[in-house]
N, C-alpha and C positions, 0 to 999 in steps of 0.2 A: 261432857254430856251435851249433848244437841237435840234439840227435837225442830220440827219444821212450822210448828205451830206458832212464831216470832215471823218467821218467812210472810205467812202470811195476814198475819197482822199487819206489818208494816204494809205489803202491798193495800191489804185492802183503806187501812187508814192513812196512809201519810200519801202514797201513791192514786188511791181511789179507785181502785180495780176491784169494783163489787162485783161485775157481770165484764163480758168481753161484748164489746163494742162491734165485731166483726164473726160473719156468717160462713161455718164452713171448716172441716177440720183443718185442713190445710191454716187458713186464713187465723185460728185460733193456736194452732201451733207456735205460729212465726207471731203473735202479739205475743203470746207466756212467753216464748224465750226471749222477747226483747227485754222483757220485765225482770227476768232473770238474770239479762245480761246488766241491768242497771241494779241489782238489787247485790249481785255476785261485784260489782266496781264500785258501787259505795263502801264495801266491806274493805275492799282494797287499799283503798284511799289512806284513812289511817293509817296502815302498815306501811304505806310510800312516806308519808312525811314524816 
């Protein structure tokens, strides 16, 4: 079972992503998928070592 509701806990507490910092959809695109790109390789990480 998964729900996304963990997703964004972490972001908003450990990462600090209350609000996006940048104006514009484009511009708010490319910041969520960074965060996702970091939030999807922390996940990783364990299963590497």
């Amino acid at each position: 079972m998964s729900t996304v509701e963990p997703v964004f806990a972490n972001l908003e507490h450990n990462k600090g992503l209350k609000r996006f910092g940048l104006r514009g959809k484009k511009k708010v695109q490319a910041q969520w998928q960074l965060y996702a790109m970091v939030h999807n390789i922390e996940k990783l990480i364990p299963q590497i070592r």
